[in-house]
C-alpha positions in Angstrom: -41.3 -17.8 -55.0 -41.2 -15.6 -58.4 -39.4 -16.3 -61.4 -36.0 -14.0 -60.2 -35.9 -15.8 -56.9 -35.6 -19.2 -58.6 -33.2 -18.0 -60.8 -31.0 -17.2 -58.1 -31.1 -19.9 -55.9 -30.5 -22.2 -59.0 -27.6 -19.8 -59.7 -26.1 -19.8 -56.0 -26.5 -23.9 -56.6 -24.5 -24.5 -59.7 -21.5 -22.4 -57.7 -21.9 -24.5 -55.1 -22.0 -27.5 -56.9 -19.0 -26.2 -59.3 -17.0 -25.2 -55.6 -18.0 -28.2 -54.0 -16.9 -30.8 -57.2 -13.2 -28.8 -57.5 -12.4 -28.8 -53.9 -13.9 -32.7 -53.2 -12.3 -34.0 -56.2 -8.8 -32.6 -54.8 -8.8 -33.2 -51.4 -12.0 -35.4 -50.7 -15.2 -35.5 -49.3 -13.7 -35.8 -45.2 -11.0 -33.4 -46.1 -13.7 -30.7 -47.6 -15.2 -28.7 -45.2 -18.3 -26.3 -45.7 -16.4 -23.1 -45.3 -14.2 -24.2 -48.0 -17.1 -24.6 -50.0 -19.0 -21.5 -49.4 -15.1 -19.6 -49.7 -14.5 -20.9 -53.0 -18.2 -19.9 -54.3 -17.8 -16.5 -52.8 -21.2 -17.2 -50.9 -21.5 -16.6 -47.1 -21.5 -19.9 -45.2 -25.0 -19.8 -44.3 -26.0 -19.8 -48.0 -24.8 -23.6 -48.1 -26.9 -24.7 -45.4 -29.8 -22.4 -46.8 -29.8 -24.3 -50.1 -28.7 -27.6 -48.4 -29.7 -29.1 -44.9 -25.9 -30.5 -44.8 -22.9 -30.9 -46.9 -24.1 -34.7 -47.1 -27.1 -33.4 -49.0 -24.6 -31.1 -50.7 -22.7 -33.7 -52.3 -25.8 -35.9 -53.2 -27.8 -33.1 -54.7 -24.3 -32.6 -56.8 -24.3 -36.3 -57.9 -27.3 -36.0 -59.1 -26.9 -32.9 -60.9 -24.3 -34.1 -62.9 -25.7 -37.2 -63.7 -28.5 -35.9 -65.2 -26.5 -33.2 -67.0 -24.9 -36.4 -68.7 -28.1 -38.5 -68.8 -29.7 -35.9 -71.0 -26.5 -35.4 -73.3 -26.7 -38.9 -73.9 -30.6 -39.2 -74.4 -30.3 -35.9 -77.0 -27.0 -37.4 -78.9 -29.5 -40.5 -79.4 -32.5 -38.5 -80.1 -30.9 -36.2 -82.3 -29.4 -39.1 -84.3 -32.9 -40.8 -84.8 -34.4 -38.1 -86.0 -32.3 -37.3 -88.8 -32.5 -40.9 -90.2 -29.9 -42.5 -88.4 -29.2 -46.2 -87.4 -29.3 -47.2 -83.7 -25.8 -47.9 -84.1 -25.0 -44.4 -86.1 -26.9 -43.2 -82.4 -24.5 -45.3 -80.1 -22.0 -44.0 -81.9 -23.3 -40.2 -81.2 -23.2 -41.0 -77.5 -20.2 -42.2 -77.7 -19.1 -38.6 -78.3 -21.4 -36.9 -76.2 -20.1 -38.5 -73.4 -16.3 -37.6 -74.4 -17.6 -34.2 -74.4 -19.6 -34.3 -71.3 -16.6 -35.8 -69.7 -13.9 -33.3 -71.1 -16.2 -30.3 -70.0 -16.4 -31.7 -66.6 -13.6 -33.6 -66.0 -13.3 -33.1 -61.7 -17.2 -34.4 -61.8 -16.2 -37.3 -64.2 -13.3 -38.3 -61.8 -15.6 -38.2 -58.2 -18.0 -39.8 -60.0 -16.1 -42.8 -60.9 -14.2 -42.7 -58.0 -17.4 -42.9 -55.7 -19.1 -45.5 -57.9 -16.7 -48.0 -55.8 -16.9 -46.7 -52.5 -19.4 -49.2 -50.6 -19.4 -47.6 -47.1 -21.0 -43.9 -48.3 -24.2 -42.7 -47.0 -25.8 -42.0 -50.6 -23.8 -45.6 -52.6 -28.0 -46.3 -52.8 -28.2 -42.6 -54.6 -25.3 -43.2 -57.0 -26.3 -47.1 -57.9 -29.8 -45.6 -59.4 -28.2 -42.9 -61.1 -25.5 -45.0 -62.6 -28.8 -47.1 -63.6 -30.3 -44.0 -65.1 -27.3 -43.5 -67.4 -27.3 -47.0 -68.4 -30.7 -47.3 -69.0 -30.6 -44.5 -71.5 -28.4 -47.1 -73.6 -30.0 -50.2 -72.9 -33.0 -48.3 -74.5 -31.1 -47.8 -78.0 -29.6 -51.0 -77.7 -33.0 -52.9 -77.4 -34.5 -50.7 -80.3 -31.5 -51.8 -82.5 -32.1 -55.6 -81.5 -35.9 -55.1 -82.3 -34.8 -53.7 -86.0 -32.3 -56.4 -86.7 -29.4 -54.0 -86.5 -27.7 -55.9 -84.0 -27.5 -59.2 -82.8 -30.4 -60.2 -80.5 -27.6 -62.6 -79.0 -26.6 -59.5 -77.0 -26.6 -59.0 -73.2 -28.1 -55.5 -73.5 -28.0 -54.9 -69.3 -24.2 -55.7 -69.5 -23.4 -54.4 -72.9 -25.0 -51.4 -72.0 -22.9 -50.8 -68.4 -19.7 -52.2 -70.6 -20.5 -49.2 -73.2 -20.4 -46.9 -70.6 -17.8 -48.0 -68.3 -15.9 -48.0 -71.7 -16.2 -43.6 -72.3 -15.6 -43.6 -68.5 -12.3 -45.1 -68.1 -11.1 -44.1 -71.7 -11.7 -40.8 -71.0 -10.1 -40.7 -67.5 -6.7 -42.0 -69.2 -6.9 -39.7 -71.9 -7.3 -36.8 -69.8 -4.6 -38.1 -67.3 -1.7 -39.8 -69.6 -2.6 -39.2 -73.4 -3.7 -35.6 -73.0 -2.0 -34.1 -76.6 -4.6 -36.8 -78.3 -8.0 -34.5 -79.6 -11.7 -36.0 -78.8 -12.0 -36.8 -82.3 -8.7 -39.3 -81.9 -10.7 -40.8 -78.8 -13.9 -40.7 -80.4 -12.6 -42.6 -83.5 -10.8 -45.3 -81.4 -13.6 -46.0 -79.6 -15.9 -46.2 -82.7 -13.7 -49.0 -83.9 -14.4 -51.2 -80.9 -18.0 -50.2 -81.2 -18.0 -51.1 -85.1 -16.1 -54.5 -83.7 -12.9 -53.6 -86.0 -10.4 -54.1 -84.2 -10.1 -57.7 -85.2 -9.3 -56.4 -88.8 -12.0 -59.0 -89.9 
């Protein structure tokens, strides 16, 4: 396959995936039919089962898609942070806001994704548990290199404070977008940094 033909295909995907996320998000995934799909993408409906042996696989392939859109965000916020000097704290902070922005750009993903994180009777539940480990991983990794420089307190759960750091941009993010929508990201962002900082106390 040349260099064009890729191109395409991986083209034809991200409308699929962009269709497929709008349409499931409204009406969800038994409601969402394959014609719908390929309608909204403006693809004929035998392109969806060309790139995709079902819309099973659809939705999967989708998940994972966006995860890794978001894993790497995270992993680059970090990265990026590092490398000019920063603390591992200054880089939690960094993700922080990459994942506000992640989540603002793609806020139908952001809502099926949390919304499917609790279903337990879906054919890929094993899929989405090791992406969701995927995304925490990338912080449990800053988190254990900020305990091993004496940034933070090697009392710390890192597994859970990690998942707690996420779940945190998650659900913040979901009630910003649905009930405090005038607020900016950088009114979000700085809230949240406080709890990060462990300010709120005033102490």
């Amino acid at each position: 396959m040349d260099s064009s033909s890729i191109t395409r295909r991986q083209v034809t995907r991200q409308k699929l995936y962009e269709a497929a996320v709008i349409l499931i998000a409204e009406k969800g995934f038994s409601a969402t039919t394959v014609d719908e799909i390929a309608e909204r993408a403006g693809v004929a409906k035998g392109t969806v089962y060309y790139n995709f042996k079902s819309k099973t696989e659809l939705f999967e392939e989708l998940l994972r898609h966006g995860v890794g859109l978001l894993t790497l965000s995270l992993r680059t916020a970090a990265e990026s942070t590092e490398a000019g000097g920063g603390t591992r704290v200054e880089a939690l902070d960094a993700m922080i806001r990459a994942g506000l922005v992640f989540i603002d750009r793609y806020p139908a993903f952001t809502q099926l994704y949390v919304a499917e994180l609790w279903r337990t009777n879906r054919a890929w539940q094993s899929t989405l548990l090791v992406l969701r480990q995927e995304v925490v991983a990338v912080v449990e990794e800053v988190l254990r290199e900020g305990v091993s420089a004496g940034e933070l307190s090697d009392e710390i759960d890192i597994p859970l404070t990690a998942a707690a750091l996420v779940g945190m941009v998650l659900v913040a993010a979901l009630d910003w977008q649905a009930f405090q929508p005038e607020r900016t990201i950088d009114d979000v962002h700085s809230a949240l940094a406080l709890l990060l900082h462990g300010r709120v106390s005033g102490h």
